[in-house]
Gaussian input, Z-matrix of N, CA and C with variables (Angstrom, degrees):
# hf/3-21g

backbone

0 1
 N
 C     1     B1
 C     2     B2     1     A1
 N     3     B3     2     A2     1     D1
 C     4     B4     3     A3     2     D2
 C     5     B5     4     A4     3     D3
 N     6     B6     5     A5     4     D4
 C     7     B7     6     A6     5     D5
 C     8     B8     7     A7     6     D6
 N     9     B9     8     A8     7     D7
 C    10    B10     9     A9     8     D8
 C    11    B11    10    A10     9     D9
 N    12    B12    11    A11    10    D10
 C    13    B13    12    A12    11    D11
 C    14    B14    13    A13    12    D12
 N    15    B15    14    A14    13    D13
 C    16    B16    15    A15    14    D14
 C    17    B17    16    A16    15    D15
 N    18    B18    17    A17    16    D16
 C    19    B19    18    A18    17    D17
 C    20    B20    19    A19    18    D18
 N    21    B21    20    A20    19    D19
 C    22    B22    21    A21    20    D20
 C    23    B23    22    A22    21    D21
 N    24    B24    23    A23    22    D22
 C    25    B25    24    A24    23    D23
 C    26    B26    25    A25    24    D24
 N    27    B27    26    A26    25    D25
 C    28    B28    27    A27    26    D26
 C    29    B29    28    A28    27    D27
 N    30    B30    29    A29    28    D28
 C    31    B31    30    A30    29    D29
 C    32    B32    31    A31    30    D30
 N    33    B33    32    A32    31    D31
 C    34    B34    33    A33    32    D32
 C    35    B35    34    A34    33    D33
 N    36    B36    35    A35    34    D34
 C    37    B37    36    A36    35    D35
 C    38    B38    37    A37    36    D36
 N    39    B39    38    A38    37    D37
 C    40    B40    39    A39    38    D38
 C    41    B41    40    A40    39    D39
 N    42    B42    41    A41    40    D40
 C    43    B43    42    A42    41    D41
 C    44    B44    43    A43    42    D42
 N    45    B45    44    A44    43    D43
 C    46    B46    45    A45    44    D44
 C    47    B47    46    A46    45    D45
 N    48    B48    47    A47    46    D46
 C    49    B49    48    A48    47    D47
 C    50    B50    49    A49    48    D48
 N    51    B51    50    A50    49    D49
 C    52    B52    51    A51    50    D50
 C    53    B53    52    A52    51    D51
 N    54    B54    53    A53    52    D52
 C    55    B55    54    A54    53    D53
 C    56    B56    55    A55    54    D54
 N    57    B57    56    A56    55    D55
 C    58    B58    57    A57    56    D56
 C    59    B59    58    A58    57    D57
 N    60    B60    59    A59    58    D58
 C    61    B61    60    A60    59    D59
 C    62    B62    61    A61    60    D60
 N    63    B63    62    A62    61    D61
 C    64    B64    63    A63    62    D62
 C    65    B65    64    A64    63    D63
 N    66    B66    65    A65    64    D64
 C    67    B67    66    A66    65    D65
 C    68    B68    67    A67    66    D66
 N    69    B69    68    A68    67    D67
 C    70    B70    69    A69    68    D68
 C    71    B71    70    A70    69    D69
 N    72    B72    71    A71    70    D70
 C    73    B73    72    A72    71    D71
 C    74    B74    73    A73    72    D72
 N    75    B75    74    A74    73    D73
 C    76    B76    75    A75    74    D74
 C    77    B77    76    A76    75    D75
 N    78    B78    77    A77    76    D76
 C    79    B79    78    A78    77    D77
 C    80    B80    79    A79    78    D78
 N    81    B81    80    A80    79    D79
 C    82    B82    81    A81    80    D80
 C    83    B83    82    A82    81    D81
 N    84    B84    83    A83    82    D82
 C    85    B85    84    A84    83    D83
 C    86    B86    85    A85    84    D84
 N    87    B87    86    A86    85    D85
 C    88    B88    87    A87    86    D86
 C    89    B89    88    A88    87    D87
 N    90    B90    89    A89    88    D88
 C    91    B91    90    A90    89    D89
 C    92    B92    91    A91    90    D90
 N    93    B93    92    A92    91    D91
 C    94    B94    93    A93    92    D92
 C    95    B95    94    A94    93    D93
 N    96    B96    95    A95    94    D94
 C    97    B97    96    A96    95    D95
 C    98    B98    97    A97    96    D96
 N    99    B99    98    A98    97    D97
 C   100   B100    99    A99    98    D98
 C   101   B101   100   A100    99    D99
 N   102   B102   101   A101   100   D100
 C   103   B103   102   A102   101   D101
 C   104   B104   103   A103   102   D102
 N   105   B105   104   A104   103   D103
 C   106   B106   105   A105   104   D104
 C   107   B107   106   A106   105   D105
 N   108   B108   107   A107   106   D106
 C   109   B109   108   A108   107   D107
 C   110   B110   109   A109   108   D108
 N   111   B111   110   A110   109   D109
 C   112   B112   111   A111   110   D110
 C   113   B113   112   A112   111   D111
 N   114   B114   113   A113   112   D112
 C   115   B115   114   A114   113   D113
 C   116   B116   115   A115   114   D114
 N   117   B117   116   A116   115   D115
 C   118   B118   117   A117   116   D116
 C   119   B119   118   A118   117   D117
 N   120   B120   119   A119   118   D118
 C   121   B121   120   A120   119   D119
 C   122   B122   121   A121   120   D120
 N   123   B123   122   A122   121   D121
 C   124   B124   123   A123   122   D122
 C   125   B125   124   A124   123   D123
 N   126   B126   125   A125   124   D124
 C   127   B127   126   A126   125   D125
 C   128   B128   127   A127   126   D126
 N   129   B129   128   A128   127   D127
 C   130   B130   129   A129   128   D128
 C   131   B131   130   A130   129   D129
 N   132   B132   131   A131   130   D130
 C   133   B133   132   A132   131   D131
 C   134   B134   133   A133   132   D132
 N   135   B135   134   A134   133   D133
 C   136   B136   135   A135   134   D134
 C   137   B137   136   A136   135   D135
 N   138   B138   137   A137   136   D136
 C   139   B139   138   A138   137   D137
 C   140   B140   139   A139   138   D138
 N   141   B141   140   A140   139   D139
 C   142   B142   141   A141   140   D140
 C   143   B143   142   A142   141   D141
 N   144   B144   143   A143   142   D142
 C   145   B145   144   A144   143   D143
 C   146   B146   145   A145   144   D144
 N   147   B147   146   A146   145   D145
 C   148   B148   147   A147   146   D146
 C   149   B149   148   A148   147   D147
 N   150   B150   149   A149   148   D148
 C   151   B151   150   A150   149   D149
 C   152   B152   151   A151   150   D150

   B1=1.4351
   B2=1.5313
   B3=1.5525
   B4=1.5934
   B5=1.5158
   B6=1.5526
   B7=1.3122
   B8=1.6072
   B9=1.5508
   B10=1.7591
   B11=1.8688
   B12=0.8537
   B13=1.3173
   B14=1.7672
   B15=1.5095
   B16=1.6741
   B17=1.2892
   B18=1.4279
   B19=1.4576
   B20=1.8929
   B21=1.6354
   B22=1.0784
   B23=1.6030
   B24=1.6447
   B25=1.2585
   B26=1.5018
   B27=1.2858
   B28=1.5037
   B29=2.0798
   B30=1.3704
   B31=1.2075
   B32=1.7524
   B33=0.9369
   B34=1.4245
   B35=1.6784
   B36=1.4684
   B37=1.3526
   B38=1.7637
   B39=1.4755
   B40=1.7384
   B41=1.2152
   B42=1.0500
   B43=1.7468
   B44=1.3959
   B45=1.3187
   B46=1.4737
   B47=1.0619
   B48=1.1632
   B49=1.8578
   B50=1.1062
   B51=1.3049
   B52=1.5723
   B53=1.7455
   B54=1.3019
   B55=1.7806
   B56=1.2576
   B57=1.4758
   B58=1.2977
   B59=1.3734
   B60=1.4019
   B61=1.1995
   B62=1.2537
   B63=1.9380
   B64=1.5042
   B65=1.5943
   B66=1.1652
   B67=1.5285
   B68=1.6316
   B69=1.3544
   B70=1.8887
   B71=1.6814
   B72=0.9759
   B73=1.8474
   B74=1.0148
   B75=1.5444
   B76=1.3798
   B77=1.3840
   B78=1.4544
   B79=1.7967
   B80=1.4833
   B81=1.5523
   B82=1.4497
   B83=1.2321
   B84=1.7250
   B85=1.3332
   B86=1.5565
   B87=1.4848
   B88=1.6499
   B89=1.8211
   B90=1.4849
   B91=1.3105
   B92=1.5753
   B93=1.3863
   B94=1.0994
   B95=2.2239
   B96=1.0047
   B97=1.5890
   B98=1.4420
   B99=1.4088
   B100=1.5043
   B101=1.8326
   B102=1.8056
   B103=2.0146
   B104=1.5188
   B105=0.9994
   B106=1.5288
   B107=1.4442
   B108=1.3839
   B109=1.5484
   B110=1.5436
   B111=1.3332
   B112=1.1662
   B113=1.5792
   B114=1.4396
   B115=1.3045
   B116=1.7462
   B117=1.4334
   B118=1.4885
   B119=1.0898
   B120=1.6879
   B121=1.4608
   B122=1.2073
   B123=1.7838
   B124=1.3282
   B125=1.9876
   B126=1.7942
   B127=1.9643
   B128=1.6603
   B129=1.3802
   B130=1.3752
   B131=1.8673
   B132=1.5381
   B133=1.5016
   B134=1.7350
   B135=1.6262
   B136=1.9953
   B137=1.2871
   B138=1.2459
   B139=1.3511
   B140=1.8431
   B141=1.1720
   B142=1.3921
   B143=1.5093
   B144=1.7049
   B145=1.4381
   B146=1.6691
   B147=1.6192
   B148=1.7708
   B149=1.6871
   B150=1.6923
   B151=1.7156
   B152=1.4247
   A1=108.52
   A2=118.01
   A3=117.09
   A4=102.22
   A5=123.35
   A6=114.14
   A7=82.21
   A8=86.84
   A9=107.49
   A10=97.29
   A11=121.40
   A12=131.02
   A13=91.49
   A14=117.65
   A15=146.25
   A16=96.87
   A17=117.47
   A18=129.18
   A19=77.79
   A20=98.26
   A21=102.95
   A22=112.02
   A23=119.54
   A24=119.07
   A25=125.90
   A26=127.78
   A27=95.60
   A28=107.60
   A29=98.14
   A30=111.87
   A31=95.96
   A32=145.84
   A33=137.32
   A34=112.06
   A35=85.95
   A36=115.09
   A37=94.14
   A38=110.88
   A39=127.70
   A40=107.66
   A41=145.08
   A42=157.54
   A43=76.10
   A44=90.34
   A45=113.46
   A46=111.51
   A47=141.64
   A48=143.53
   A49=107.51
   A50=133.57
   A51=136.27
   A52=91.83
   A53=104.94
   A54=122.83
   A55=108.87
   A56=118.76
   A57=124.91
   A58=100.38
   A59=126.55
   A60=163.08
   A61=87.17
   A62=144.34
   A63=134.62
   A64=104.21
   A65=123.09
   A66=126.73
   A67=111.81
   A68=105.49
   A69=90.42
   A70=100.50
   A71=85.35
   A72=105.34
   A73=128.71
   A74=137.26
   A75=116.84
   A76=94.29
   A77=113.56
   A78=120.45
   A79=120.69
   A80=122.72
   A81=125.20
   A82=98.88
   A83=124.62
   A84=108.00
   A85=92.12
   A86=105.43
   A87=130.56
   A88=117.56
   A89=110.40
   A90=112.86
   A91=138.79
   A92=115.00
   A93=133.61
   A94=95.73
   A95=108.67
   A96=122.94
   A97=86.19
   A98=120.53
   A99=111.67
   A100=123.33
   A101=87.45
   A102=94.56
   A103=72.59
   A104=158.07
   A105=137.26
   A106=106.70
   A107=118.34
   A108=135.03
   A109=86.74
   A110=133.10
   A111=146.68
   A112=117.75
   A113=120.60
   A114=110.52
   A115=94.01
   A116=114.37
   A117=126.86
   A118=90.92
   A119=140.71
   A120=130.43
   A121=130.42
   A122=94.66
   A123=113.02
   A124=108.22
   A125=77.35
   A126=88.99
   A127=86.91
   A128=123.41
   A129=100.58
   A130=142.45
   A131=90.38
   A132=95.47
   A133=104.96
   A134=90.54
   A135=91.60
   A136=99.38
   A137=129.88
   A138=121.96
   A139=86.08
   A140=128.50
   A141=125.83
   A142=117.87
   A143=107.59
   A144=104.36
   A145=130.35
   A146=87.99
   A147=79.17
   A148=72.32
   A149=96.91
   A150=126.07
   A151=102.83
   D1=122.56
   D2=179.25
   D3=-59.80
   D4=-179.64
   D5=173.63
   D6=-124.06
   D7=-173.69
   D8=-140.50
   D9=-83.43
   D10=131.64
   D11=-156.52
   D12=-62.71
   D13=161.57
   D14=-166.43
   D15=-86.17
   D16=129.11
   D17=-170.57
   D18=-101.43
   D19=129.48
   D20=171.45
   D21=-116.22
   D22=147.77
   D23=171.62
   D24=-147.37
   D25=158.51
   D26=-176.21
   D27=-83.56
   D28=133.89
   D29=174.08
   D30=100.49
   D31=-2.53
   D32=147.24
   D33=-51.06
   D34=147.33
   D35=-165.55
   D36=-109.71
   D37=152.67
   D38=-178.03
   D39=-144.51
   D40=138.35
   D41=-177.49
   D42=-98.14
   D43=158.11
   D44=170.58
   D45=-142.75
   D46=173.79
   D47=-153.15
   D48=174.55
   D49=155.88
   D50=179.16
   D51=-162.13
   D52=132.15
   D53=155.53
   D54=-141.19
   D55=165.99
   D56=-179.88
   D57=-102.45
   D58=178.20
   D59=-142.80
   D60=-67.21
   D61=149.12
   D62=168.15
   D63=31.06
   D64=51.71
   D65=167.13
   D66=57.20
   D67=25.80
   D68=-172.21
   D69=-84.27
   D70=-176.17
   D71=170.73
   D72=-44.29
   D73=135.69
   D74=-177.33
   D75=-108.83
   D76=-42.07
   D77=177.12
   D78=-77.71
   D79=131.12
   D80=174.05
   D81=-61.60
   D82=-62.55
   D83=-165.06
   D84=-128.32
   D85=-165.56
   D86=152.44
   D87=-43.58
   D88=-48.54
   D89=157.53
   D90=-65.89
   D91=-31.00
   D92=164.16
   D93=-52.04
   D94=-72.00
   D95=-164.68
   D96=-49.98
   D97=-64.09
   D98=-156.14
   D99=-54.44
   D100=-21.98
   D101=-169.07
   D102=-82.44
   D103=-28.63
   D104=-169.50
   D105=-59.03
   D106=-59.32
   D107=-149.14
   D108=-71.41
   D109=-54.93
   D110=161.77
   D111=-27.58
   D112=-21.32
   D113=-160.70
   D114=-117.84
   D115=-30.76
   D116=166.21
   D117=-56.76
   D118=-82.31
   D119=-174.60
   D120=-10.60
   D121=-57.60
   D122=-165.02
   D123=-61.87
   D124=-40.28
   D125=-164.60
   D126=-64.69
   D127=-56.60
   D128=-164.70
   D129=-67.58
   D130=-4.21
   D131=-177.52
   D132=-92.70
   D133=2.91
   D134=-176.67
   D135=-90.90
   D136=-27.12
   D137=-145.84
   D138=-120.42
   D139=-7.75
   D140=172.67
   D141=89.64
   D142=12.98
   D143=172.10
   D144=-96.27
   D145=28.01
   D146=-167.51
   D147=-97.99
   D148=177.31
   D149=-177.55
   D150=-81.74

């Protein structure tokens, strides 16, 4: 069953989450995770959503 589609609005907030396939890993290492957190950063201070 899909779930119920994202009420969108301006100024709404969304969690976001990521797992792999049967819950495995999405990151090889500690470095792998960090260029991630790094790239959300990056996206959010472009687009004006960081605090």
């Amino acid at each position: 069953m899909a779930r119920e589609m994202r009420i969108q609005y301006p100024g709404a907030m969304c969690h976001v989450m990521n797992r792999g396939d049967r819950r495995e890993a999405i990151f090889e290492d500690d470095e792998d995770r960090q260029r991630l957190l790094e790239t959300l950063t990056e996206a959010c201070e472009k687009t004006g959503l960081a605090p």
